[in-house]
C-alpha positions in Angstrom: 81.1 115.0 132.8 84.9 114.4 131.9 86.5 114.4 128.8 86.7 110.3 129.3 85.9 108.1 126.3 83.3 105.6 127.9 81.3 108.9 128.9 81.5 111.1 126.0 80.5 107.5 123.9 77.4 107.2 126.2 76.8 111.1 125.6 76.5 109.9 121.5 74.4 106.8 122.6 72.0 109.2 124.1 72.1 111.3 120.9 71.0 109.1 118.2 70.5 105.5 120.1 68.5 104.4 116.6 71.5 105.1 114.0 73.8 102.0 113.0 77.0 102.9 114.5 79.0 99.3 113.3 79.1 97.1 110.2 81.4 93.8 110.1 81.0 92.3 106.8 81.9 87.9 106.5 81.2 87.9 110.2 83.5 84.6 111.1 81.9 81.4 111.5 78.6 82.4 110.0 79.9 84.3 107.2 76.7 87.1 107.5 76.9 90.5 108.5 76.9 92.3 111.5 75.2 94.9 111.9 74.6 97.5 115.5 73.1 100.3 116.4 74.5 103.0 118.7 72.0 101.5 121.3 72.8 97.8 120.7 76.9 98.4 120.4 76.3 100.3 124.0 74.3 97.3 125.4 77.2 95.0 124.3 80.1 96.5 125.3 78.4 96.6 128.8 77.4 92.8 128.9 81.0 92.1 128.3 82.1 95.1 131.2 79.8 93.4 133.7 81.3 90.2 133.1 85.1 91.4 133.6 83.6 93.1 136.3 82.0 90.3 138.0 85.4 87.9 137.4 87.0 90.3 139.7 89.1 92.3 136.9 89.7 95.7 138.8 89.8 99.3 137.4 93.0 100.0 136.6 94.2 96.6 135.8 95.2 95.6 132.4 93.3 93.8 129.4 95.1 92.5 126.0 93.3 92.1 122.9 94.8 89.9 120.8 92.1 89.7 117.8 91.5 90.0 114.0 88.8 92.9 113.0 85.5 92.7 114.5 83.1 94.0 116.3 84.4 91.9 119.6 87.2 94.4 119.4 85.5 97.6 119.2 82.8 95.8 122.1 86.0 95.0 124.5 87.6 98.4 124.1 84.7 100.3 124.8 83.6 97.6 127.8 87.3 98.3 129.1 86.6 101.7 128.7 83.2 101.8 130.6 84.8 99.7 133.6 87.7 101.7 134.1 90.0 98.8 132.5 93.1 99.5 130.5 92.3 98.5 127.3 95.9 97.1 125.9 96.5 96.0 121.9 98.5 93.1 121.1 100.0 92.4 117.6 98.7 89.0 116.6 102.0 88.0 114.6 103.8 87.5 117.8 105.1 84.3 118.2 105.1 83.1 121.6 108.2 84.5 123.4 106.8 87.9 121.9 103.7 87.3 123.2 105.0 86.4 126.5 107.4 89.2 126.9 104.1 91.7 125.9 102.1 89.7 128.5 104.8 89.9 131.4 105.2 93.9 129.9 102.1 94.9 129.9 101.0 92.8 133.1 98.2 91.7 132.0 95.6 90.5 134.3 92.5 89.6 131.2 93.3 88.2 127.6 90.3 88.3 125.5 91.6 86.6 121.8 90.7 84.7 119.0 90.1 81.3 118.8 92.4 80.7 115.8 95.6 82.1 118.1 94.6 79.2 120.8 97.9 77.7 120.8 99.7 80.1 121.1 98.0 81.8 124.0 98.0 78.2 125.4 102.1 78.6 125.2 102.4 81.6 126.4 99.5 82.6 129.4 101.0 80.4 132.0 104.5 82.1 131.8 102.7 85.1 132.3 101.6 85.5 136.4 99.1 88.5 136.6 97.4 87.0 133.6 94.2 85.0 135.1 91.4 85.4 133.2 90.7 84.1 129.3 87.7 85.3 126.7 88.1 83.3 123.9 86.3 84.5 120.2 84.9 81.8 118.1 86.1 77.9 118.1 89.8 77.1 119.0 91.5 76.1 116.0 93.5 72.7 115.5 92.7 69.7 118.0 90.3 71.7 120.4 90.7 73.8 123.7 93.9 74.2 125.0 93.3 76.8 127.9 90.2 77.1 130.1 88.9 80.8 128.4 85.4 81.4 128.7 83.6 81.5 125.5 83.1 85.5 124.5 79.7 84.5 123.6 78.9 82.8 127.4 81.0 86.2 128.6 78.3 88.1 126.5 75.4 85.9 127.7 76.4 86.7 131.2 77.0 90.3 131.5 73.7 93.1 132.4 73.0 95.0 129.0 72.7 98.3 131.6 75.1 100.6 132.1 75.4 101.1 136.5 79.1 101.4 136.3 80.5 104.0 139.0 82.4 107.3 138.1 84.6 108.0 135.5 87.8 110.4 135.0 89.8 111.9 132.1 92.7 110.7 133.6 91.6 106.9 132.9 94.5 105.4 131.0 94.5 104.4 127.8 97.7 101.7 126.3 99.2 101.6 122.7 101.8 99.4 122.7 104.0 100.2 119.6 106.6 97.8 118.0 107.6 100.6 115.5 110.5 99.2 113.3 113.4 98.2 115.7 113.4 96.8 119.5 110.6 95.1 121.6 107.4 96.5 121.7 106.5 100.0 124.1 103.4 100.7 125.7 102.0 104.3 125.7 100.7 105.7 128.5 97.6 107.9 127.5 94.9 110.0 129.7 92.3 109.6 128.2 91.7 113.3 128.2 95.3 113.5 126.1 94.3 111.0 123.8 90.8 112.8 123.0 92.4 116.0 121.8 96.0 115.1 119.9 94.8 111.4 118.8 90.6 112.0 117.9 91.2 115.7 117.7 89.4 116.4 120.4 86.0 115.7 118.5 86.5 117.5 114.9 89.5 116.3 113.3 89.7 118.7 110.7 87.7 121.4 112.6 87.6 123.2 115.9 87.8 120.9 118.8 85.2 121.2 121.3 85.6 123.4 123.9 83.3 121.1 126.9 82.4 117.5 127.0 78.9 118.3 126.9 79.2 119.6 123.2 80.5 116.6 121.4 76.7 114.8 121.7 75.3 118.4 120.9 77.4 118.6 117.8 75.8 114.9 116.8 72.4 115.5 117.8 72.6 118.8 115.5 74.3 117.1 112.3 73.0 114.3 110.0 74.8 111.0 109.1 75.8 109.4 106.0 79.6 109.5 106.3 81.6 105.9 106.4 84.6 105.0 108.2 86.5 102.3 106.9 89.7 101.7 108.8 91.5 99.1 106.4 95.0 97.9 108.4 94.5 95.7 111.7 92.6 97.4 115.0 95.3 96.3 116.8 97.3 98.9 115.2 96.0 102.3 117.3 95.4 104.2 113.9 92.7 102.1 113.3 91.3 101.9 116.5 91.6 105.9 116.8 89.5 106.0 113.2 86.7 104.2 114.5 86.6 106.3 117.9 86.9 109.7 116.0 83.5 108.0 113.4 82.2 107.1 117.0 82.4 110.7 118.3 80.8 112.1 115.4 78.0 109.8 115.3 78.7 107.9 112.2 79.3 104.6 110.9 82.2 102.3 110.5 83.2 99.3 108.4 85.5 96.5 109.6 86.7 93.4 107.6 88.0 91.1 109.2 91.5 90.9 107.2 92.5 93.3 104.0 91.2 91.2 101.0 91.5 94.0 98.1 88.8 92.6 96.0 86.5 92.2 98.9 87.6 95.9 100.4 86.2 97.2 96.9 83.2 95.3 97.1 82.2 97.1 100.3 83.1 100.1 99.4 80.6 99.7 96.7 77.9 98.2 98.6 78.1 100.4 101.7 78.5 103.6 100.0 82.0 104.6 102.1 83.0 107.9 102.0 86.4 107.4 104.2 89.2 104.3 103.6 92.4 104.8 105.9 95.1 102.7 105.3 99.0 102.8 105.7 101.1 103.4 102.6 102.0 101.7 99.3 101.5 98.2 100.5 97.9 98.8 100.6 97.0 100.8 98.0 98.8 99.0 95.4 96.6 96.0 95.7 93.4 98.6 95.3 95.0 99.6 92.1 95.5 95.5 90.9 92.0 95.2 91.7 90.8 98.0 90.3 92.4 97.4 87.3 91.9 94.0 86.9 88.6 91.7 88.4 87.5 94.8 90.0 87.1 97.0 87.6 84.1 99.1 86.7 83.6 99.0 90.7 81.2 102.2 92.1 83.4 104.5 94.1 81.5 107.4 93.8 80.7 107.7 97.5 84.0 107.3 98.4 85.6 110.6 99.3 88.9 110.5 100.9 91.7 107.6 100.9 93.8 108.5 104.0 97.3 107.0 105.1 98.9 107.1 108.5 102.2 104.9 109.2 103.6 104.9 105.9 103.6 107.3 102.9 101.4 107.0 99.5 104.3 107.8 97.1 103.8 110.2 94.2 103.9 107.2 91.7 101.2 105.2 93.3 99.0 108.2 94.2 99.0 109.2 90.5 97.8 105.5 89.2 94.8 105.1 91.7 94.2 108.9 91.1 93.8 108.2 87.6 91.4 105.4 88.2 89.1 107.5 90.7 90.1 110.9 89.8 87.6 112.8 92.4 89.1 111.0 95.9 90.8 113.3 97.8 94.6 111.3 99.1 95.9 112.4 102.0 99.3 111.3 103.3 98.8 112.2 107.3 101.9 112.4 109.9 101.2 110.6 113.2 102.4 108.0 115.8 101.0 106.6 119.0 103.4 109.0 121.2 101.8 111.9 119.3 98.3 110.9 118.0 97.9 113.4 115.0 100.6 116.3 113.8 99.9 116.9 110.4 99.0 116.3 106.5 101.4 116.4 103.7 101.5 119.3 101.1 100.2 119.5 97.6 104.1 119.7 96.5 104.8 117.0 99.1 107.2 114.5 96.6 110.4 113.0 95.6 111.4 117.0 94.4 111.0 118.4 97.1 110.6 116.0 100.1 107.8 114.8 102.4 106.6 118.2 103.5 103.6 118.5 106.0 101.8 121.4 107.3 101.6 120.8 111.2 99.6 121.4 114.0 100.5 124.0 116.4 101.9 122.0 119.3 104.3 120.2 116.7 107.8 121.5 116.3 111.4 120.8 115.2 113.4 120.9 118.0 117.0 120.0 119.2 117.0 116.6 120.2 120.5 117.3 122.7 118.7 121.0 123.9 114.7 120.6 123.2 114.9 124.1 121.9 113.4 125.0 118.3 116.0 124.6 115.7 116.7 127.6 113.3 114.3 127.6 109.5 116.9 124.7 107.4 118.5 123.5 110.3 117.4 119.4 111.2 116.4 118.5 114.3 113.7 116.2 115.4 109.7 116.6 115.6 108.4 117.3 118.7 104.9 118.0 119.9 103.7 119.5 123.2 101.3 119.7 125.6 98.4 116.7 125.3 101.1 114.0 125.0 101.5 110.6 126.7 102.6 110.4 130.3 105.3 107.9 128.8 106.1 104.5 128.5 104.7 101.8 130.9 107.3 99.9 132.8 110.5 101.5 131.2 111.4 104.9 132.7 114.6 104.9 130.8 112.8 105.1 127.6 110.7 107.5 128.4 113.0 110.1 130.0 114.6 109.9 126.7 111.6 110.8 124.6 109.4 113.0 126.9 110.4 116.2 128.8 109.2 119.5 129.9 109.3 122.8 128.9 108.1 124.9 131.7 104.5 123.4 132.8 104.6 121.9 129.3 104.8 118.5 128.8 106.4 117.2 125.3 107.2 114.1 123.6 110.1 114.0 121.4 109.5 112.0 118.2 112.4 109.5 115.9 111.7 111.6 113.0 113.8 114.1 111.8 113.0 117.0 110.1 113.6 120.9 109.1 111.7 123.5 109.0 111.3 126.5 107.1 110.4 130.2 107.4 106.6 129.6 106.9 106.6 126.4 109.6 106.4 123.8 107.0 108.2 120.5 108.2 110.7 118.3 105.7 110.3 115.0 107.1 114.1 113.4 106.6 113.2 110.2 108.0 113.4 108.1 111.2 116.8 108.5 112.9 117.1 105.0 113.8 117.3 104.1 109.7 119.4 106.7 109.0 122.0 105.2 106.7 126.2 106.9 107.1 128.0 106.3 103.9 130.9 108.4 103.9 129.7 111.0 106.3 126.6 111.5 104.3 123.3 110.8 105.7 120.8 109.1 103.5 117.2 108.5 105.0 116.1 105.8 103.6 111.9 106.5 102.9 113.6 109.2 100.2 115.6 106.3 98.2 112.2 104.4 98.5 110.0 107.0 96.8 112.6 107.5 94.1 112.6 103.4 93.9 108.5 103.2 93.6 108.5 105.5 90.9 109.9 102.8 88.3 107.4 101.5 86.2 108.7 98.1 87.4 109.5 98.4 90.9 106.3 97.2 92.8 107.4 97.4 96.6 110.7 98.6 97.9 113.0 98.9 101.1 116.3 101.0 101.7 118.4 100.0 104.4 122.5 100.4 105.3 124.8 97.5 104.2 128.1 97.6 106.1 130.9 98.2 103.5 135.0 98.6 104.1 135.3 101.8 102.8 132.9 104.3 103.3 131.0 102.3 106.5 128.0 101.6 105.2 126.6 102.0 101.5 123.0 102.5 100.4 121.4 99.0 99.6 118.1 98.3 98.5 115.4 94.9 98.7 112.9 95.6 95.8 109.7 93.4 94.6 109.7 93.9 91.2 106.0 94.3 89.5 103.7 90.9 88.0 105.2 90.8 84.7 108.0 92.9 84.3 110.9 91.6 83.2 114.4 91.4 84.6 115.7 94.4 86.6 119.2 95.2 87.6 121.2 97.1 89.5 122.5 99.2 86.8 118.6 99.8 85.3 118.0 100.8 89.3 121.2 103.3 89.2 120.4 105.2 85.9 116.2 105.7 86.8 117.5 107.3 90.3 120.1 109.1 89.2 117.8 111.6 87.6 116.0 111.7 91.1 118.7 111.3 94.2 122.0 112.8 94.5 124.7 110.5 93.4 125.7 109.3 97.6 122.3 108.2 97.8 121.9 105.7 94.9 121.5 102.5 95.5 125.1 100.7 95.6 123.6 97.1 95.9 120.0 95.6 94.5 118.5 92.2 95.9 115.0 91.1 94.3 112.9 89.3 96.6 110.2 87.7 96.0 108.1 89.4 98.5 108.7 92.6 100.4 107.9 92.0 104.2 105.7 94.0 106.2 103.6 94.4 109.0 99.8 94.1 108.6 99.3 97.1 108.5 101.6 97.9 105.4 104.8 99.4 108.5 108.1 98.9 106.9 110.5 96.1 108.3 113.6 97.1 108.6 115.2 94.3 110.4 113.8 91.6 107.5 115.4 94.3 104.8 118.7 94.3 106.6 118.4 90.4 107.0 118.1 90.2 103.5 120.8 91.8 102.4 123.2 90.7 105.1 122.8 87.2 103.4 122.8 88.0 100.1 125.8 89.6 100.7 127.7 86.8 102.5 126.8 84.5 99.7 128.1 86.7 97.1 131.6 87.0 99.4 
């Protein structure tokens, strides 16, 4: 046995075949819960395996899912898995020359999606040549079928509930394509093996990682269950998918919703006694705190553990209200991306005083980014993390030799965040390179202006971003969503709350308030929409 996903699944299957390993609550189309066993989630995922298999979709090709929440996602990953298919997420925002260029990208032989994206799919799958096969989930929306998909549920139907699939490796791949904030979308090349250790933490997150394949099903046959996943933001972002596979390899349970409905997120949280929400940043914890303190207050959390964020940062101000709503959650503000998995959690002084400050793991440095060698205690540099990293980016070598090198026999991945770090190896995240703002010679990273921002008792949502300006090339500029209820806010009401907060270069020099601040689904930070913004706001002032 390899440290491969599919097998070290199986190996959990074995363990406790009887324990319910997956929950989707509002199933769509009926509106009733889901509800699998280990056992029956194994016997799915290998229906759907035999089918691909049988349609003539190869080991090593490619499959895109292009799906809300549901178990259908979580059965197609792990059928992928199980056949030796590359299992490859697509964002389902796209419109359809995104989708097309992802499709061409990723060369994609297999699309399983949901019905309500039909015509878009329809649009893009025929400019698309390796793409030959269709799974459709649920009804197509509008007029009817536009594509000749096989129905998931005649896929299902179809497909031998028995394993009999050949051998397996840990150097099956694994894809996370990753739009970040700028620039098309990337693919990540993972071995499985990789993946395992720096993005599932190689079986005990927060523990030590196992030291044979063997043990992982050991470890679960020898512990109890009760602990509840409940990755919030889209599967099709990989922290979510990774949260379900790390509950997975310990045996437990997760929770999926279809979309993020706060009020409904709260319900289940009461009803199925979760111990573990992840979600990214500010954009979805606010909403909790509405709830919370509005129609859903007086709502049981006392199962509920730990609130964890990956993707974006929970700022101090925002912690602080939901921590005085359910004082005994632990919050943790964790430091990842998909060309590193995990690298570490933020510090109990992490803040607006002193900075994002994480304690890492030890393959994560600060490094160099022109000579890859570790920068000196206060010196910035960028993050870096070493040895089970990505192979690199699929079908753009120029990309990745720019991000991943070696060291030796060591391979590394070099990440967009820059950092210091000091004499006791805590990291100062500065912020992503690529939003780094020039005003004057002085750098200003933009997630520190934000904090400062989301600390106003008005401010509800915020985003920093460089506006160009005549004399000191760009000037700090900020696109804020001001709070339900609040009254008017201006730029000088902005300049005097963060001017106790930010040194005077980093204040905000020009204020738009929108209506709405645009992100991802999963709560990612859109840079290009800010800049947008105040591009034309700026032309219509001139």
């Amino acid at each position: 046995m390899e440290y491969n996903l599919a097998d070290l699944f199986e190996s959990v299957v074995d363990a406790v075949p009887d324990r319910e390993a997956l929950v989707h609550v509002g199933h769509p189309g009926t509106g009733a819960e889901r509800r699998l066993t280990y056992a029956q989630l194994d016997a799915a995922a290998n229906r759907i395996a035999h089918h691909l298999v049988t349609t003539g979709i190869a080991p090593g090709e490619h499959l895109g899912l292009h799906l809300y929440n549901g178990v259908e996602y979580l059965q197609t990953v792990l059928a992928c898995l199980k056949a030796r298919i590359v299992p490859v997420n697509v964002n389902y925002r796209y419109v359809e020359e995104e989708l097309v260029y992802l499709y061409r990208d990723a060369d994609l032989a297999a699309l399983v999606y949901d019905g309500e994206f039909e015509e878009r799919v329809a649009a893009a799958a025929p400019q698309a040549p390796a793409l030959r096969h269709l799974v459709r989930v649920g009804p197509p929306a509008g007029a009817g079928a536009a594509t000749d998909a096989v129905a998931f549920t005649a896929a299902e139907a179809s497909g031998d509930p028995g394993r009999g699939f050949g051998p397996r490796s840990a150097d099956d791949r694994f894809i996370i394509y990753t739009g970040g904030t700028t620039g098309m979308p990337k693919g990540v090349m993972w071995r499985q093996e990789d993946l395992f250790f720096s993005g599932l933490g190689g079986g005990a997150p927060t523990g030590e990682p196992v030291k044979r394949p063997e043990e992982l099903a050991e470890r679960v046959a020898a512990g109890g269950e009760g602990i509840t996943f409940f990755p919030t933001p889209p599967l099709m972002h990989g922290t979510s998918t990774l949260t379900a596979f790390i509950a997975f390899g310990f045996g437990q349970r997760v929770v999926l919703h279809r979309k993020f409905v706060p009020h409904e997120v709260l319900r289940t949280i009461e009803k199925e006694k979760v111990t573990s929400v992840s979600l990214v940043g500010d954009a979805m914890l606010r909403p909790l705190i509405d709830a919370l303190k509005g129609p859903m207050k007086g709502t049981d959390c006392s199962a509920l553990f730990s609130v964890s964020s990956s993707g974006a940062i929970m700022s101090d101000s925002v912690r602080a209200e939901f921590q005085a709503l359910v004082p005994h959650v632990m919050l943790l503000n964790n430091f990842g991306s998909s060309e590193s998995g995990f690298n570490g959690t933020a510090t109990d002084d992490s803040g607006p005083d002193n900075g994002f400050r994480l304690r890492v793991n030890s393959r994560t440095t600060v490094v160099d980014p022109a000579t890859h060698e570790p920068v000196a205690p206060g010196e910035p540099g960028r993050i870096a993390q070493r040895g089970h990293v990505p192979l690199g980016y699929y079908n753009d070598p120029d990309k990745t030799a720019q991000t991943f090198f070696r060291r030796g026999e060591e391979r590394w991945v070099l990440l967009g965040d820059m950092a210091t770090v000091d004499a006791e190896g805590i990291v100062t995240v500065l912020g992503r390179g690529s939003q780094c703002i020039n005003t004057g010679g002085e750098k200003v990273y933009p997630e520190e202006v934000e904090q400062a921002l989301k600390a106003h008792p008005d401010v509800y949502d915020a985003l920093v971003a460089g506006a160009p300006d005549a004399r000191w090339g760009n000037r700090v500029a900020a696109v804020v969503q001001v709070r339900e209820g609040a009254g008017a806010l201006s730029l000088d009401d902005v300049q005097a709350h963060c001017r106790t907060r930010l040194a005077g270069y980093k204040i905000p020099r020009h204020l738009v308030i929108a209506p709405r601040i645009r992100r991802s689904p999963s709560g990612k930070a859109d840079y290009r929409w800010a800049r947008s913004v105040l591009t034309t706001a700026r032309s219509a002032e001139d």
